[in-house]
PDB file with one MODEL, atoms N, CA, C and O in Angstrom:
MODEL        1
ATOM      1  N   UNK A   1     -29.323   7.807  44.872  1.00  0.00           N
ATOM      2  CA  UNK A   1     -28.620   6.627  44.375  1.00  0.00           C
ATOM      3  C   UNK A   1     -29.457   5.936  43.294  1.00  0.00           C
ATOM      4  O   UNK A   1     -29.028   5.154  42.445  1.00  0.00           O
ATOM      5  N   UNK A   2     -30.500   6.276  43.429  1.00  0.00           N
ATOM      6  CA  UNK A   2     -31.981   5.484  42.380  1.00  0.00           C
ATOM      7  C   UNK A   2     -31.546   6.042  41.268  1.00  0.00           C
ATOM      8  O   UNK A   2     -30.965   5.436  40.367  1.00  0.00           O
ATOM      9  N   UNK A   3     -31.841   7.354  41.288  1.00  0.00           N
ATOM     10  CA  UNK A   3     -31.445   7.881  40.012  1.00  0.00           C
ATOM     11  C   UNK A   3     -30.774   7.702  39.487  1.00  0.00           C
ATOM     12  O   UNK A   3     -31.059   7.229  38.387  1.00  0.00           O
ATOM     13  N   UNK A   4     -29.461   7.905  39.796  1.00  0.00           N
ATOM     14  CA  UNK A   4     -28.194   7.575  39.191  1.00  0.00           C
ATOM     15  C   UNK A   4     -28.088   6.188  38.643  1.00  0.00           C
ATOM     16  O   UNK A   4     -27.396   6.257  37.627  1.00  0.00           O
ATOM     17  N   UNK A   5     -28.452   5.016  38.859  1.00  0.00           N
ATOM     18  CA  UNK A   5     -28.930   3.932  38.573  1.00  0.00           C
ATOM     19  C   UNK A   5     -29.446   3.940  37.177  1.00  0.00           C
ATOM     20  O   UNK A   5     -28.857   3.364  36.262  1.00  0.00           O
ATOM     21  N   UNK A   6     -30.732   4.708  37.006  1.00  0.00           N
ATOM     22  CA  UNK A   6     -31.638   4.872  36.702  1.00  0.00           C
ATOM     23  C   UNK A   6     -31.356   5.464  35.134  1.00  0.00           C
ATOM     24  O   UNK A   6     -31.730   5.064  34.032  1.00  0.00           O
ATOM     25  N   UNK A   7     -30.513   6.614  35.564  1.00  0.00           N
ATOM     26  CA  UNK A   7     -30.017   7.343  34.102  1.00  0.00           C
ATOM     27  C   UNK A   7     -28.762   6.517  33.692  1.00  0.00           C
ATOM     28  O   UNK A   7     -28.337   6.775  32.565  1.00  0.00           O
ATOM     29  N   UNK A   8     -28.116   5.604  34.380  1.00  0.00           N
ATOM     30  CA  UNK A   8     -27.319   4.606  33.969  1.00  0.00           C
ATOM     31  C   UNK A   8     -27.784   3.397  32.874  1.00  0.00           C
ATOM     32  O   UNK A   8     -27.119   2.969  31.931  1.00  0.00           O
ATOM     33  N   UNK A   9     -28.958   3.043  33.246  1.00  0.00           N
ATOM     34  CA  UNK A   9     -29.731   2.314  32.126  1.00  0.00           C
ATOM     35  C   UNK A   9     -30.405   2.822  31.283  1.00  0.00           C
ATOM     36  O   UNK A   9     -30.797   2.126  30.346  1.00  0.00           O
ATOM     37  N   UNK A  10     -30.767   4.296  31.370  1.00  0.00           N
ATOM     38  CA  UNK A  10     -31.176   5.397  30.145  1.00  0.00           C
ATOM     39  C   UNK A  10     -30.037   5.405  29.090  1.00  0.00           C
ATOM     40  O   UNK A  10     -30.193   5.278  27.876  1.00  0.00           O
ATOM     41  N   UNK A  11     -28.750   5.592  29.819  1.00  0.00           N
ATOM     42  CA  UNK A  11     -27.699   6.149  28.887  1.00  0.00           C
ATOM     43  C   UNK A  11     -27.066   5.204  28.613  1.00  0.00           C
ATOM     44  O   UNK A  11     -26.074   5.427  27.919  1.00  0.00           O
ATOM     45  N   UNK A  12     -27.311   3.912  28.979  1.00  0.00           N
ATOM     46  CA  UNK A  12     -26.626   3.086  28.666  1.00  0.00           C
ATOM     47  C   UNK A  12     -24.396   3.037  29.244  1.00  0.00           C
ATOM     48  O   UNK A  12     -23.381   2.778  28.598  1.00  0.00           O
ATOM     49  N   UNK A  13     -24.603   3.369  30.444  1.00  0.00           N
ATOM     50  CA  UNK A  13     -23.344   3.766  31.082  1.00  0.00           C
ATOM     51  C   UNK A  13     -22.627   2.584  32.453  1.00  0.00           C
ATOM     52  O   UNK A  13     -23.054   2.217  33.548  1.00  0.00           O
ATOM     53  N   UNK A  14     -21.717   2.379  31.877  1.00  0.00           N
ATOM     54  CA  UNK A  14     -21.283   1.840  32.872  1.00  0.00           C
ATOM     55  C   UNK A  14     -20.696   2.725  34.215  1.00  0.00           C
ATOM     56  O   UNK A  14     -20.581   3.950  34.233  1.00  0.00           O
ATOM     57  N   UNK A  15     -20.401   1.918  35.184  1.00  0.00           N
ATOM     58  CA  UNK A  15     -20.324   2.813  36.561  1.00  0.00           C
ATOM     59  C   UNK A  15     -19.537   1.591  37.345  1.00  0.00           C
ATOM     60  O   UNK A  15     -19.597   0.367  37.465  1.00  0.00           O
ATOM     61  N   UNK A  16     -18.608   2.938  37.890  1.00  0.00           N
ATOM     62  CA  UNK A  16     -17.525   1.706  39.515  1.00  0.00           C
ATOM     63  C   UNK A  16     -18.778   1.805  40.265  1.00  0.00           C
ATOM     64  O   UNK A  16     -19.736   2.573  40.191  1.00  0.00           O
ATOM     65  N   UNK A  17     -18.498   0.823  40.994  1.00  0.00           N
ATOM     66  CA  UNK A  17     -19.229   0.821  42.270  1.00  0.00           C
ATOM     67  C   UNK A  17     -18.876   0.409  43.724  1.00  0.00           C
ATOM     68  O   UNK A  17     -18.964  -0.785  44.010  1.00  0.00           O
ATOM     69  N   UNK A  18     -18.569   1.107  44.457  1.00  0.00           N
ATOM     70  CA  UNK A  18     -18.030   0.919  46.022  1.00  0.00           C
ATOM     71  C   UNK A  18     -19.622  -0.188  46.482  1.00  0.00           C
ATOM     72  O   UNK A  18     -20.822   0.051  46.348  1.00  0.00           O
ATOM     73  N   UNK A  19     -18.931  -1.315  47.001  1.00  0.00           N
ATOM     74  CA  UNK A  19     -20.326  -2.306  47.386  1.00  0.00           C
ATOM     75  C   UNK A  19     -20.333  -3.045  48.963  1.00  0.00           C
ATOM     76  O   UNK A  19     -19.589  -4.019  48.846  1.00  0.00           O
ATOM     77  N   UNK A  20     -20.693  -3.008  49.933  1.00  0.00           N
ATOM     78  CA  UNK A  20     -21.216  -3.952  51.245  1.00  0.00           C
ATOM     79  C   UNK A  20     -21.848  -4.843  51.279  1.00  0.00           C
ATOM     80  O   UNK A  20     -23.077  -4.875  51.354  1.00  0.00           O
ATOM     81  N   UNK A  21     -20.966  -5.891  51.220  1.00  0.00           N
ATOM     82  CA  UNK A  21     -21.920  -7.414  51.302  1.00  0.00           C
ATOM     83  C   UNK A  21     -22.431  -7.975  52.266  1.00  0.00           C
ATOM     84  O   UNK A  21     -21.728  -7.970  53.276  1.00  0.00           O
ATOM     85  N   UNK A  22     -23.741  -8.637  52.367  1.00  0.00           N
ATOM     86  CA  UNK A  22     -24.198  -8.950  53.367  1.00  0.00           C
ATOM     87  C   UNK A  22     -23.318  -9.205  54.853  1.00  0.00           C
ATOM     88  O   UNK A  22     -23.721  -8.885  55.971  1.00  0.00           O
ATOM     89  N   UNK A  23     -22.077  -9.836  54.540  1.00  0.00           N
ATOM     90  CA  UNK A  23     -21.516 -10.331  55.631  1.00  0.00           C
ATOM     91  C   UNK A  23     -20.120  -8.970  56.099  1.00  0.00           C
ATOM     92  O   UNK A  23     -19.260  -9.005  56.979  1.00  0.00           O
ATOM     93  N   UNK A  24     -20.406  -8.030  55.177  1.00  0.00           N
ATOM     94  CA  UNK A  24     -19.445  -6.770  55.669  1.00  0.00           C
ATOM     95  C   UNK A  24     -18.399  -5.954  55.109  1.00  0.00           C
ATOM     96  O   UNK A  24     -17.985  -4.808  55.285  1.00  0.00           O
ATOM     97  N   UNK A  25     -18.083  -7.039  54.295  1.00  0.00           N
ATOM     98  CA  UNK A  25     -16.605  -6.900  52.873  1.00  0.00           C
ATOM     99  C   UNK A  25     -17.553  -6.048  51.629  1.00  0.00           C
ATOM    100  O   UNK A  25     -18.595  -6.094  50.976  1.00  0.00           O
ATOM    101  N   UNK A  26     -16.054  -5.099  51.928  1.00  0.00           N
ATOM    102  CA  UNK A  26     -16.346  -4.010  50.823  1.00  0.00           C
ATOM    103  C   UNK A  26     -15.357  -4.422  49.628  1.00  0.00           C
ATOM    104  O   UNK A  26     -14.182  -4.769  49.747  1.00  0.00           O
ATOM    105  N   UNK A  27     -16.194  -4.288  48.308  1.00  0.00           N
ATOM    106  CA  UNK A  27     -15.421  -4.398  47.266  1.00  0.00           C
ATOM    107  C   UNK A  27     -15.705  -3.492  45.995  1.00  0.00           C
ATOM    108  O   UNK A  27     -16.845  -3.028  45.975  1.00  0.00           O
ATOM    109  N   UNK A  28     -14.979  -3.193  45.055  1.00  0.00           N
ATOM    110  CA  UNK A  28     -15.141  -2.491  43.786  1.00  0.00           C
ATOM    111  C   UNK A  28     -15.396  -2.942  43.342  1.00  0.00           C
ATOM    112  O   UNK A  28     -15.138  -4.121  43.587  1.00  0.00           O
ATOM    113  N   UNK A  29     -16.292  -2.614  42.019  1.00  0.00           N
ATOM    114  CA  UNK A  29     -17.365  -3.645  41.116  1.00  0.00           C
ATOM    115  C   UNK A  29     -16.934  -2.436  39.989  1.00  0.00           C
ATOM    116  O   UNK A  29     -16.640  -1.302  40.364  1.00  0.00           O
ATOM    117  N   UNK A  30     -16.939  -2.789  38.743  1.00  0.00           N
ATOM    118  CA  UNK A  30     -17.551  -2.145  37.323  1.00  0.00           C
ATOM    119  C   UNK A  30     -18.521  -3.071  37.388  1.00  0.00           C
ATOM    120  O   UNK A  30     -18.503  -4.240  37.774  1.00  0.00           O
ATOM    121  N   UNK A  31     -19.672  -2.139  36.800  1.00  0.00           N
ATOM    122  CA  UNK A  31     -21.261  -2.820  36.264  1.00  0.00           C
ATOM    123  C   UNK A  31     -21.765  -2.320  35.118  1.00  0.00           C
ATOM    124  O   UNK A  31     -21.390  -1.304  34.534  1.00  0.00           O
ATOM    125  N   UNK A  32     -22.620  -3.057  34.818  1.00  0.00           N
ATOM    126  CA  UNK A  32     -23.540  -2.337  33.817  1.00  0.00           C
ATOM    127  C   UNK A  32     -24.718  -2.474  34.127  1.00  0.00           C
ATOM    128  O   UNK A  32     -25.066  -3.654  34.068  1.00  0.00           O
ATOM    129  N   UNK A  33     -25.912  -1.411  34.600  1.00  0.00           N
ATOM    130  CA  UNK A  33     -27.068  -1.641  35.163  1.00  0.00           C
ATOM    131  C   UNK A  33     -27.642  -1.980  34.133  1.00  0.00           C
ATOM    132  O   UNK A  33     -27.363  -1.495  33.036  1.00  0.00           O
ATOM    133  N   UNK A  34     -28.961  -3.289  34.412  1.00  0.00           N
ATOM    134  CA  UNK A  34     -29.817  -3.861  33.621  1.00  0.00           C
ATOM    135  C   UNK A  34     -30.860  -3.403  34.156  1.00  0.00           C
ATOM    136  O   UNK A  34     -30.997  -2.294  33.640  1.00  0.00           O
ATOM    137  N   UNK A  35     -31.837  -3.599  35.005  1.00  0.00           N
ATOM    138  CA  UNK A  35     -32.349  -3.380  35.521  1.00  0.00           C
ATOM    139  C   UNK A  35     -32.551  -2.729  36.617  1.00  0.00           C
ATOM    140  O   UNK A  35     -31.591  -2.904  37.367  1.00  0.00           O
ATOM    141  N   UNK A  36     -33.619  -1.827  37.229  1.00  0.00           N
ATOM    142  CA  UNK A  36     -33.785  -1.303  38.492  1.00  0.00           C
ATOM    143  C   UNK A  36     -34.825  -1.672  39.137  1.00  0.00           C
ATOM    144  O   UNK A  36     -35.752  -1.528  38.339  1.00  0.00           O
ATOM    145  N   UNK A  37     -35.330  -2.163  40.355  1.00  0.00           N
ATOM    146  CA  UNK A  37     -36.415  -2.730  40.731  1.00  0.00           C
ATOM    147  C   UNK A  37     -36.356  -1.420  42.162  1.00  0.00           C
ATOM    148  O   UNK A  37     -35.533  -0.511  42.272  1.00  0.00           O
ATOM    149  N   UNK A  38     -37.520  -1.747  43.102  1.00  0.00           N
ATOM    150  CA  UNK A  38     -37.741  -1.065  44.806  1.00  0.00           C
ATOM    151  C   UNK A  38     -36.580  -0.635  45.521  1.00  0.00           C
ATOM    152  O   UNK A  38     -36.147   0.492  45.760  1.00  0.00           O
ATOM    153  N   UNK A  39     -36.187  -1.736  45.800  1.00  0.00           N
ATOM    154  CA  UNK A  39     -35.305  -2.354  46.751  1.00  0.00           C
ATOM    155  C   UNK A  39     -33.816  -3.184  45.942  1.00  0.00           C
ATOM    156  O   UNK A  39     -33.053  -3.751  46.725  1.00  0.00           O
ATOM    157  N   UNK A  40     -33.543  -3.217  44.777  1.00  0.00           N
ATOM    158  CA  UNK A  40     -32.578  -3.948  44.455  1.00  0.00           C
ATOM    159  C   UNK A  40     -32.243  -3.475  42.828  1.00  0.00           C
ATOM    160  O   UNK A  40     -33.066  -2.710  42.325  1.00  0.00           O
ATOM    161  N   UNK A  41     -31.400  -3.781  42.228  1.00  0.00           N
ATOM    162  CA  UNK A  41     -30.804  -3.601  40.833  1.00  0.00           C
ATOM    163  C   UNK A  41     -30.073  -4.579  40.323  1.00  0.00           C
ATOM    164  O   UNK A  41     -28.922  -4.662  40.753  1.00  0.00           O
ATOM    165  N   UNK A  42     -30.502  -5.527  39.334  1.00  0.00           N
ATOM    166  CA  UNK A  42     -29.848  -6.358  38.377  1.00  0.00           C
ATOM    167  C   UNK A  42     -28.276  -5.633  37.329  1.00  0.00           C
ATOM    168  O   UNK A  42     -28.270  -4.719  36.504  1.00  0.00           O
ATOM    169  N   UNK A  43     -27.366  -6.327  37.727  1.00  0.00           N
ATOM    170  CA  UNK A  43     -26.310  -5.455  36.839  1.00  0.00           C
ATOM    171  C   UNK A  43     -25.727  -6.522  36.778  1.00  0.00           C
ATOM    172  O   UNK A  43     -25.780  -7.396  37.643  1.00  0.00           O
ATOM    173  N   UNK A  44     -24.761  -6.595  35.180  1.00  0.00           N
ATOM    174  CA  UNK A  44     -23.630  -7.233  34.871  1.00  0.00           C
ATOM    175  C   UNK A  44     -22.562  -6.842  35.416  1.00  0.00           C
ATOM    176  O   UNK A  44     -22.285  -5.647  35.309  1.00  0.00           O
ATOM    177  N   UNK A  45     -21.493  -7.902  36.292  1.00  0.00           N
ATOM    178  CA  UNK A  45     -20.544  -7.614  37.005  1.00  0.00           C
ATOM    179  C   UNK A  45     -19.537  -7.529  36.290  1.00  0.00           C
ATOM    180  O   UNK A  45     -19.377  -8.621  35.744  1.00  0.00           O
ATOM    181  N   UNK A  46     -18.827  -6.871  36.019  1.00  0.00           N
ATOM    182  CA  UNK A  46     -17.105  -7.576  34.803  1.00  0.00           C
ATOM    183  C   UNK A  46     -15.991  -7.888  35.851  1.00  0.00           C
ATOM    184  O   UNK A  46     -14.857  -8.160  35.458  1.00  0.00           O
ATOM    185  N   UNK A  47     -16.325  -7.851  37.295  1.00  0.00           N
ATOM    186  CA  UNK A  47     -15.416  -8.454  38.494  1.00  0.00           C
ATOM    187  C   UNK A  47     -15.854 -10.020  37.799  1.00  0.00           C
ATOM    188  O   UNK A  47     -15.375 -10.547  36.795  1.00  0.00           O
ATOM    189  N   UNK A  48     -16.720 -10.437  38.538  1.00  0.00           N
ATOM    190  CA  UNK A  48     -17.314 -11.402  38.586  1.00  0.00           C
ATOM    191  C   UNK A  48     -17.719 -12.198  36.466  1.00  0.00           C
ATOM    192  O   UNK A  48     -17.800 -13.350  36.041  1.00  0.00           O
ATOM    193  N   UNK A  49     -17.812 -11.211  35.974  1.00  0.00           N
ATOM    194  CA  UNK A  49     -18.103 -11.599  34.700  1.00  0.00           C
ATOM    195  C   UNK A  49     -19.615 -12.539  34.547  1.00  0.00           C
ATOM    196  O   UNK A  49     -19.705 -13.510  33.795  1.00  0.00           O
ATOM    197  N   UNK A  50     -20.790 -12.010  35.451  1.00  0.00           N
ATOM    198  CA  UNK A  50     -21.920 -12.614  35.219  1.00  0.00           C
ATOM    199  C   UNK A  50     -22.937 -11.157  35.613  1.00  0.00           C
ATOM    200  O   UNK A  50     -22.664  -9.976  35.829  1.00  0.00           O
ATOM    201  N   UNK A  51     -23.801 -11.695  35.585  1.00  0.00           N
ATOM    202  CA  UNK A  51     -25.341 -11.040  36.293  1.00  0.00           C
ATOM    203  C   UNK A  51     -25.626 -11.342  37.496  1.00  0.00           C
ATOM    204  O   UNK A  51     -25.793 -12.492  37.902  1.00  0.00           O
ATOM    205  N   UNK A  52     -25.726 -10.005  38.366  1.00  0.00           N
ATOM    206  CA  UNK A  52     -25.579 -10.052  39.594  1.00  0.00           C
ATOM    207  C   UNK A  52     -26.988  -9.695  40.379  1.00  0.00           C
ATOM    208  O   UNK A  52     -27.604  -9.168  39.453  1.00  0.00           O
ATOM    209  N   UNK A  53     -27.664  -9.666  41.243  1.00  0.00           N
ATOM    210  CA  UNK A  53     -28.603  -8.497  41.998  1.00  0.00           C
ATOM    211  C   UNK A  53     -28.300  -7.797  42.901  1.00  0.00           C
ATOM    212  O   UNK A  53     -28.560  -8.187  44.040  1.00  0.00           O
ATOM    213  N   UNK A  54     -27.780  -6.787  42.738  1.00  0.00           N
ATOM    214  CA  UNK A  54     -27.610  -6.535  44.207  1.00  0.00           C
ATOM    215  C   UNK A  54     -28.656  -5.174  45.123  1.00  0.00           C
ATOM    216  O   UNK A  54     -29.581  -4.531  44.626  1.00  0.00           O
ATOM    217  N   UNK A  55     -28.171  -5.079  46.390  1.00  0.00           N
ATOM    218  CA  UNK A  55     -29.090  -4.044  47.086  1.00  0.00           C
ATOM    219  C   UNK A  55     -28.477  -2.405  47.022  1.00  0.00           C
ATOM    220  O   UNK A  55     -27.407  -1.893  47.353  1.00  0.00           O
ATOM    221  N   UNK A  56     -29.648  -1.933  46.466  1.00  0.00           N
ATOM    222  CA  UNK A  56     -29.708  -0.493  46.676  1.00  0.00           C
ATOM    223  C   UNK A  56     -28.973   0.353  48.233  1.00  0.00           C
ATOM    224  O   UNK A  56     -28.291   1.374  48.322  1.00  0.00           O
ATOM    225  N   UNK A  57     -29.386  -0.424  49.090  1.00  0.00           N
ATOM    226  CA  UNK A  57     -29.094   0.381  50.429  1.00  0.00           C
ATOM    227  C   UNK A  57     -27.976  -0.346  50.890  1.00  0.00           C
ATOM    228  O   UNK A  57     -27.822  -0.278  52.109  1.00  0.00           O
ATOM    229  N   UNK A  58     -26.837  -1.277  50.036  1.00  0.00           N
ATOM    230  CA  UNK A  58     -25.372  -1.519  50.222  1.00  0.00           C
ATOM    231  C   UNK A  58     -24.457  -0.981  48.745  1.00  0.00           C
ATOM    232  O   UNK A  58     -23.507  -1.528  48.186  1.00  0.00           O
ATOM    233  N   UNK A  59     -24.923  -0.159  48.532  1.00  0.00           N
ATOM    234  CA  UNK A  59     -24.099   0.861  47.196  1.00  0.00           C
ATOM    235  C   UNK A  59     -23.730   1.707  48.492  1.00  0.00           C
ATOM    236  O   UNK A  59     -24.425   2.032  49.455  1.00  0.00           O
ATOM    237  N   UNK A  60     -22.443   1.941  48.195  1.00  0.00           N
ATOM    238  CA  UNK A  60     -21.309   3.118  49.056  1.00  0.00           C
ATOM    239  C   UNK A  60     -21.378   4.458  48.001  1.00  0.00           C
ATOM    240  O   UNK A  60     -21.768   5.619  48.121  1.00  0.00           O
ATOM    241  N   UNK A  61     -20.968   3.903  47.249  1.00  0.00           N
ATOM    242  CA  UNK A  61     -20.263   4.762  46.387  1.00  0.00           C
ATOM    243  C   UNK A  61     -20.906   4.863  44.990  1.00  0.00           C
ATOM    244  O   UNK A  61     -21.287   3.693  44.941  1.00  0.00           O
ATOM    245  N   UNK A  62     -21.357   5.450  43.683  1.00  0.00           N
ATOM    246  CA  UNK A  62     -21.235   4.668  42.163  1.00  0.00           C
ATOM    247  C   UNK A  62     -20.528   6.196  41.474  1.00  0.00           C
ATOM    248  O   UNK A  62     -20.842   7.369  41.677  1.00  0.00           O
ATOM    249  N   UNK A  63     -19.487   5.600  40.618  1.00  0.00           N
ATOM    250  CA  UNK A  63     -19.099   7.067  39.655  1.00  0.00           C
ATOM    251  C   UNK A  63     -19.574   6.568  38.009  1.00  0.00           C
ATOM    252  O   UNK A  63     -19.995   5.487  37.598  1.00  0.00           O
ATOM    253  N   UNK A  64     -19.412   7.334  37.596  1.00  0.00           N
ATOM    254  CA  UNK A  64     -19.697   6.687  35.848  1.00  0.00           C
ATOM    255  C   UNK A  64     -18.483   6.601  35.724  1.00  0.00           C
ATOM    256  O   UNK A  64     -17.610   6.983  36.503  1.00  0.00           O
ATOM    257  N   UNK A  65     -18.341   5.860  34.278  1.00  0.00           N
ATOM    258  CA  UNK A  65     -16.827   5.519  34.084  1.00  0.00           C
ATOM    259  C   UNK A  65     -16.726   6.166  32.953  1.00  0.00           C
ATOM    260  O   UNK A  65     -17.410   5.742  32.022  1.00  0.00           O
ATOM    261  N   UNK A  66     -15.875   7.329  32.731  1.00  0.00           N
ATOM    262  CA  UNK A  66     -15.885   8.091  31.396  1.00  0.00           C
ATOM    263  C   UNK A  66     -14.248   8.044  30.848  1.00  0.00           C
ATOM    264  O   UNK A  66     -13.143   8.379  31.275  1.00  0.00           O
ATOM    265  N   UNK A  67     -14.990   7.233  29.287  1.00  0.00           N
ATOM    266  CA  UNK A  67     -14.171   6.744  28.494  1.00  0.00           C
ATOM    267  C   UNK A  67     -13.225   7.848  28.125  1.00  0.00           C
ATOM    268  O   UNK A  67     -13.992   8.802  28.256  1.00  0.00           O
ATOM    269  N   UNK A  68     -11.595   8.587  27.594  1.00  0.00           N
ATOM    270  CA  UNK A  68     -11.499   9.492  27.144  1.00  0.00           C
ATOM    271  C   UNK A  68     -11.194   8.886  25.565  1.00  0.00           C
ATOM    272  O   UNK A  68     -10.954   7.689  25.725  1.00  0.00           O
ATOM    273  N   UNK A  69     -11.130   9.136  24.497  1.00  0.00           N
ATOM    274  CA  UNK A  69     -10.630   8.806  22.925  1.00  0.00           C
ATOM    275  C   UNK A  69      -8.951   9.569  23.026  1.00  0.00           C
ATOM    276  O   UNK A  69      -8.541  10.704  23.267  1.00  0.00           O
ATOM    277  N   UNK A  70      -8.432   8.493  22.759  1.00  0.00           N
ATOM    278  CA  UNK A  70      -7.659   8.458  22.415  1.00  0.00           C
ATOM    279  C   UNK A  70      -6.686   9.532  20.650  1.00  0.00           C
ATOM    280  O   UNK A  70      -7.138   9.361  19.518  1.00  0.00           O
ATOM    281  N   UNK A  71      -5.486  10.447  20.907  1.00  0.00           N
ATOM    282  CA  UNK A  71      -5.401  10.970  19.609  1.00  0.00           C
ATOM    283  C   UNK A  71      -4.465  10.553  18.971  1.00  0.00           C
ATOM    284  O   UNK A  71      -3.305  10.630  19.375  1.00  0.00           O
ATOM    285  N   UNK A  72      -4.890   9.920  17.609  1.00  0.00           N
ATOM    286  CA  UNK A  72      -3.643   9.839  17.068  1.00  0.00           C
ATOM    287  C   UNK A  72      -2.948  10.814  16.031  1.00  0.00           C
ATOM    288  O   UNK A  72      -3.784  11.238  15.233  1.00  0.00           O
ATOM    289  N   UNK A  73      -2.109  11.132  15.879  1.00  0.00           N
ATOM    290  CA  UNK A  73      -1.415  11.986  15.595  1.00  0.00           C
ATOM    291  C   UNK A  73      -0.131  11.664  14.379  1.00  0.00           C
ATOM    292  O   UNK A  73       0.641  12.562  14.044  1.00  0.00           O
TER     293      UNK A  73
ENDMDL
END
């Protein structure tokens, strides 16, 4: 899950994220990882529309989010 994180702020990629909040409620997040720390990861929420921290060991899920281009024709 680090990794993936990790090459998320290499590549500059946003990612869904399946999330467990302290009190139990699961929710979907798009993020954009800023940071990666031990134990936790700074990301911009676009649920929430701020900067978030959240914990490494309450990520369920993360996919990248891959854009397709559009053809015009």
């Amino acid at each position: 899950m680090r990794n993936q994180l990790m090459k998320s702020v290499e590549y500059s990629q946003s990612l869904d994220m399946m999330y467990m909040a302290k009190d139990g409620s699961i929710s979907k997040r798009r993020i954009k990882v800023i940071q990666v720390g031990d134990n936790s990861f700074r990301a911009y929420c676009f649920l929430r529309k701020s900067r978030r921290t959240f914990i490494i060991d309450n990520v369920l899920a993360l996919v990248p989010v891959i854009r397709k281009e559009s053809m015009v024709i």
